[in-house]
N, C-alpha and C positions, 0 to 999 in steps of 0.2 A: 271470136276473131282474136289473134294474138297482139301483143307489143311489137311495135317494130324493133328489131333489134338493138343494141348498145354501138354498136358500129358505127361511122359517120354515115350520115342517110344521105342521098343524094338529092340535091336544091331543088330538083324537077319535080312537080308536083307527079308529072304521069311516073315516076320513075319510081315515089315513094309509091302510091296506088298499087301498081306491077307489083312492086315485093308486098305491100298488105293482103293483098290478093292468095299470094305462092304460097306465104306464111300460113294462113289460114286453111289452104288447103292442103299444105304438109302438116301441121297440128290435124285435121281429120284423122288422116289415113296413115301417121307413123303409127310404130309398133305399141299399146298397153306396155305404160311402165308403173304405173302404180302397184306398190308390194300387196295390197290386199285385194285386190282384186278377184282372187278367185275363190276368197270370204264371202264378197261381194254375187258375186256369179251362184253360188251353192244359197246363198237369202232370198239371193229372188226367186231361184229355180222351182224352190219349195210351193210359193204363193203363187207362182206363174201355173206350175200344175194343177194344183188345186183347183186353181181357178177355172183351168181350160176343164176339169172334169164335172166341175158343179155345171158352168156355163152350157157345157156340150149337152148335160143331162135336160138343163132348162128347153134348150133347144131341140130335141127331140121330142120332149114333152109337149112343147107347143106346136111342131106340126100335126101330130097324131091328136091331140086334142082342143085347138084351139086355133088353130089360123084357119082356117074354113069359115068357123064361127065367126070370129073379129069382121072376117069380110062383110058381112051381111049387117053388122051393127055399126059401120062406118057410111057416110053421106053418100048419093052417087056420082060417078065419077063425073065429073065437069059442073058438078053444083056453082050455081053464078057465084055464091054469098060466099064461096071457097079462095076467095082471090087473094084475103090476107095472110091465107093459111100459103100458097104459093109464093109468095113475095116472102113469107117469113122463113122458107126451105129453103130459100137461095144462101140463106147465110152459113149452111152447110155443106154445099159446093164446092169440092177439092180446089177447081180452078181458082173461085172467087178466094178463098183462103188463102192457096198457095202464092197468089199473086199479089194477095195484101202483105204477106210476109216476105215477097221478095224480093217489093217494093222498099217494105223496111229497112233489110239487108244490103241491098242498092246505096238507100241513102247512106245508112252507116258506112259502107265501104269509101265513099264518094266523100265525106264529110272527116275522116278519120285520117289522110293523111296532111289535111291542112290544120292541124290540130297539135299541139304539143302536152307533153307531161301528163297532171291530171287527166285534163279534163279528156285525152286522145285516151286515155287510160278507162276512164268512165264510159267513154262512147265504147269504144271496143269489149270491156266487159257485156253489154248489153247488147252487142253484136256477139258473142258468142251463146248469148240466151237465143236469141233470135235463129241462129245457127242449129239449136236443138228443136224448136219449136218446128223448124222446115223441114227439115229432117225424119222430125216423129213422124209427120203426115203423110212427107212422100213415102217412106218404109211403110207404112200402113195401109195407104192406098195404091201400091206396089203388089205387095201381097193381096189385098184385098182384089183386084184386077185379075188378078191370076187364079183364083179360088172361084171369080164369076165365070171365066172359062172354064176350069174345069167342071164344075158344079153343073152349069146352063139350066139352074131355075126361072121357070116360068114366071112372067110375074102376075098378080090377080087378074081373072078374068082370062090370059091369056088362052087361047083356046076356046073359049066361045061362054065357059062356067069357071066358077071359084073350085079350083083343086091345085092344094098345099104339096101335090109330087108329079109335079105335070116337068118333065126334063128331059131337057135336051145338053146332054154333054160334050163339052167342045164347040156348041154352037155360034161361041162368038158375037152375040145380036143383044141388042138391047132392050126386046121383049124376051129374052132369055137371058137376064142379067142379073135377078133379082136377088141372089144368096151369095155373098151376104152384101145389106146394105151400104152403098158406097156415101151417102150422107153422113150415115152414123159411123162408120171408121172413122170419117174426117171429123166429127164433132167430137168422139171417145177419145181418137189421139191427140186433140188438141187442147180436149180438157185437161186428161191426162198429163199433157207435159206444160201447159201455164200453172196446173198445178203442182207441178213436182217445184216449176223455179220460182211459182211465188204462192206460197201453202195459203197465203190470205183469200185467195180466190178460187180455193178449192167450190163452196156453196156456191157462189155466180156459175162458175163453169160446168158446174152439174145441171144446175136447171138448166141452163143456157145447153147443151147436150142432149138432154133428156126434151128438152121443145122439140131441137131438131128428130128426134128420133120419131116425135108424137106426130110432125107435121108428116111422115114418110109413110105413117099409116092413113092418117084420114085421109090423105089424098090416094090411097090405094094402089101407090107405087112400091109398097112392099108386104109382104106378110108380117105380123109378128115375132115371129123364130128369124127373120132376115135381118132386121135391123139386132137384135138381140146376139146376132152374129155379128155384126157389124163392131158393134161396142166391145166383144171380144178382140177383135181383131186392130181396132183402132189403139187399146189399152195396150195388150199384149207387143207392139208395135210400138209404144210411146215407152214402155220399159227398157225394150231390148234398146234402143237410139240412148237411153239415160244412161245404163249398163255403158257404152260405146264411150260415149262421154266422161263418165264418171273413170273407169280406168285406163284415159288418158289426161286424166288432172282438167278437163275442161267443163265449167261450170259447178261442179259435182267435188265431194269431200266424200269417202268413205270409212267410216269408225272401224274401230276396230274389231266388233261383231259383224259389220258386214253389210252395215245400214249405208245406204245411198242416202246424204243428204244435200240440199243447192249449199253453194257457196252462197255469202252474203252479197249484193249484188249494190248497184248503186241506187242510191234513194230517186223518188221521182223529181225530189226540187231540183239535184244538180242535172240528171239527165235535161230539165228545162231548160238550167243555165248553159250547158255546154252544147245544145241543138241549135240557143240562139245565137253564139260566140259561134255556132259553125257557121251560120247561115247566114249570118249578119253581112251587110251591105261593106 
């Protein structure tokens, strides 16, 4: 989310809001002015591909040899003792995400125009994190939506036995939804881009990923090779949104070989102190 301008701002609270608002969605959507940027674009291209070629090969691999198998070494389906394992996949949930995030976003918009100097400075950087975070997701899970229709994999059992090429394309339905996983898009993009903007939490967000992706199997709502898609697509999706950001100067610095790195961001004590200076009585 941007500064409000150096301009005189208008004393109306809703009046500053309206332009924080305009501001932030004209910083999206203007043109890439960053000069390195297409440094930038040709660094990731390299690792993007690569990646889609090993991933794709994984994923092939695993249907013809191994999601059939998986089926059968996983609990059956509606097992009682499975309820923690359900309760702990919810936290991969595009909705559940997307709406914790854009509840954050809410607040910050809502809290930033009552706010001066610093501290509107500190809220707003952290509202432009916030901004890349929601973003990864929806692009991920945008694309990933669009790949279950075309796709229309079955998901296990579907059809009456375990078979990893049971499809219907175009089908639209949600026993025909299974490729690729939509949990794991949303846990790979989200790992993905909290850790592009805070490299500390790279470890947590991989396990934290890599749970949701394990709960998609034992519960038998994905094959193997699905969720393995999924995390393609979630990553893949959390770069391209960094890339977007990065060559329009928002949250992102790029070196001069082409490396995408965060901007320094604000520490979590003042975030404290300027949440409670917003909210304060």
């Amino acid at each position: 989310m941007p500064a409000l301008p150096a301009t005189p701002e208008s004393a109306n609270y809703f009046g500053r809001l309206l332009t924080l608002v305009w501001l932030s969605f004209a910083q999206l959507v203007r043109a890439p002015s960053h000069s390195r940027r297409a440094e930038a674009a040709r660094r990731s291209a390299r690792p993007g591909l690569l990646l889609v070629v090993i991933v794709g090969a994984v994923i092939i691999t695993l249907m013809y040899a191994f999601d059939v198998t998986e089926i059968s070494l996983m609990p059956p389906r509606g097992t009682p003792g499975l309820w923690w394992v359900k309760t702990l996949t919810d936290f991969g949930k595009d909705e559940y995400v997307l709406c914790a995030l854009g509840l954050l976003l809410i607040a910050v918009a809502l809290a930033a125009p009552a706010l001066r100097g610093v501290p509107r400075a500190t809220l707003l950087g952290f509202g432009t994190r916030l901004q890349y975070l929601f973003l990864s997701v929806v692009l991920s899970v945008a694309v990933g939506e669009l790949i279950k229709w075309i796709v229309g994999r079955g998901r296990p059992f579907v059809g009456g036995k375990a078979n990893a090429f049971n499809f219907q394309h175009f089908a639209g339905t949600e026993a025909y939804s299974s490729f690729p996983s939509g949990h794991s898009i949303t846990a790979f993009a989200l790992a993905f881009a909290v850790s592009a903007v805070w490299p500390g939490a790279r470890f947590a967000m991989l396990i934290y990923a890599l749970v949701i992706a394990a709960t998609r199997l034992v519960l038998l709502a994905h094959h193997p090779s699905d969720v393995v898609a999924g995390a393609l697509v979630g990553v893949i999706g959390a770069m391209v949104v960094r890339y977007w950001f990065a060559a329009r100067r928002l949250g992102f610095a790029i070196h001069r070989d082409g490396t995408v790195v965060a901007l320094s961001g604000p520490s979590d004590g003042r975030l404290k102190r300027v949440a409670r200076s917003a909210f304060a009585p």
